[in-house]
N, C-alpha and C positions, 0 to 999 in steps of 0.2 A: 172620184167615186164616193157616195154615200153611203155609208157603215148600217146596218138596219141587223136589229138583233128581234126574234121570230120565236114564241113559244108554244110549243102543241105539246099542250097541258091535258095532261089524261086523267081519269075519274077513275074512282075504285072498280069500276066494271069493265076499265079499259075502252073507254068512249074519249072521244079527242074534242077538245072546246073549238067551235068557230064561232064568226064574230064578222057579223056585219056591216061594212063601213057606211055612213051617214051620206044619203043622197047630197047632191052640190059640193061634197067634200071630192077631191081628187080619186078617182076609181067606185064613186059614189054608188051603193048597194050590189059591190062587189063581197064577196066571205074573203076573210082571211084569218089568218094567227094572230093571236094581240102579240104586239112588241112596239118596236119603234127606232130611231135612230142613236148609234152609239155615241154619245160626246165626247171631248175632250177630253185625256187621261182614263176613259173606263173603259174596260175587255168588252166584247159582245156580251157576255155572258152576267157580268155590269151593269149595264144597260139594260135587261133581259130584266131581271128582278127590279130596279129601278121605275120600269115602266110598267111593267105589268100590274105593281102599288097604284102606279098612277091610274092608270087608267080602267082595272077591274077593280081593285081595294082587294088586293090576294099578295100574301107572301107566297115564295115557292122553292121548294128544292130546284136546283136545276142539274140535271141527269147529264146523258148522252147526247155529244154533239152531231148533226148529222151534217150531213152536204154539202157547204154554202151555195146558194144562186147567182149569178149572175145575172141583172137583167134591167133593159130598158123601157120603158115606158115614155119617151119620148120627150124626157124631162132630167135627163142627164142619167149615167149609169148606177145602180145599187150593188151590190153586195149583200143578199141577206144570208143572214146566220141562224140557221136553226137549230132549239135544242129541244127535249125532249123533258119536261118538268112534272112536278104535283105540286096541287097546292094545299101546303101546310098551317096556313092561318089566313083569319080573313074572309069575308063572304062576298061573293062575287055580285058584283054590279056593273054596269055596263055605261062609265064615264064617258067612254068617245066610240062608242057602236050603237046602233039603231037595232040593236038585236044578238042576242048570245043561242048560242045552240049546244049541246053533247050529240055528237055525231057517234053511230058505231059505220066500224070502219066501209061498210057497204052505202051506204048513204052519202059518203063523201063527195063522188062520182053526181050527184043531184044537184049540188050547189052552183053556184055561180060562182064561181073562186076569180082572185086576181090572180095575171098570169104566174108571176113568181112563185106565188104559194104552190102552183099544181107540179112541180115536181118535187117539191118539200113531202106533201101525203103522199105521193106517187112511193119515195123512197121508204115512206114510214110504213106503207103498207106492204111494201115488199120483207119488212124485216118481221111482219108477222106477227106485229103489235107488241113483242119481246123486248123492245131498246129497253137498256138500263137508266135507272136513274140513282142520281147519288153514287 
């Protein structure tokens, strides 16, 4: 199973980032959460800040953990981990998305989401955009 750590990064108005993935890329011009895969020796949570440097150029608190996922795609099974972050330094850029968004929570439902991610906002919408962070 592949370890995949998953950030829904929220803005001061409480708007949630998605993120585009790159047509020809694997789920290509699907939304998802920036994160990515846990490595060797590092927590989800690890991995979580790790990646999200990489690939938007954002430090971030990382908050409340929510649900893990379970799920296949046809290409062996994932684990994702999601948490619940802001970003504290850093201006976001979009290294490996063909597109960045601030979603408020009703427009979520409009995207093209990958599968895994749609019960991630499912559960985050259900808590009424409350989770903690820090």
């Amino acid at each position: 199973m592949i370890e995949v750590a998953a950030g829904l990064i929220l803005d001061e108005a409480g708007r949630l980032l998605a993120c585009r993935r790159p047509e020809g890329k694997h789920l290509g011009g699907k939304w998802e959460f920036p994160g990515g895969k846990v490595e060797d020796g590092e927590s989800p949570a690890e991995a979580l800040v790790r990646e999200l440097e990489e690939e938007l150029g954002v430090a971030v608190d990382i908050g409340q953990a929510l649900t893990p996922v379970v799920w296949d795609y046809g290409r062996g099974q994932i684990r994702l981990h999601p948490f619940v972050c802001r970003i504290v330094a850093g201006e976001l850029h979009p290294h490996e998305h063909e597109e960045i968004r601030w979603c408020e929570k009703d427009a979520l439902c409009e995207l093209d989401w990958a599968a895994a991610d749609v019960p991630v906002w499912e559960e985050w919408s259900r808590l009424g955009n409350q989770p903690r962070i820090g």
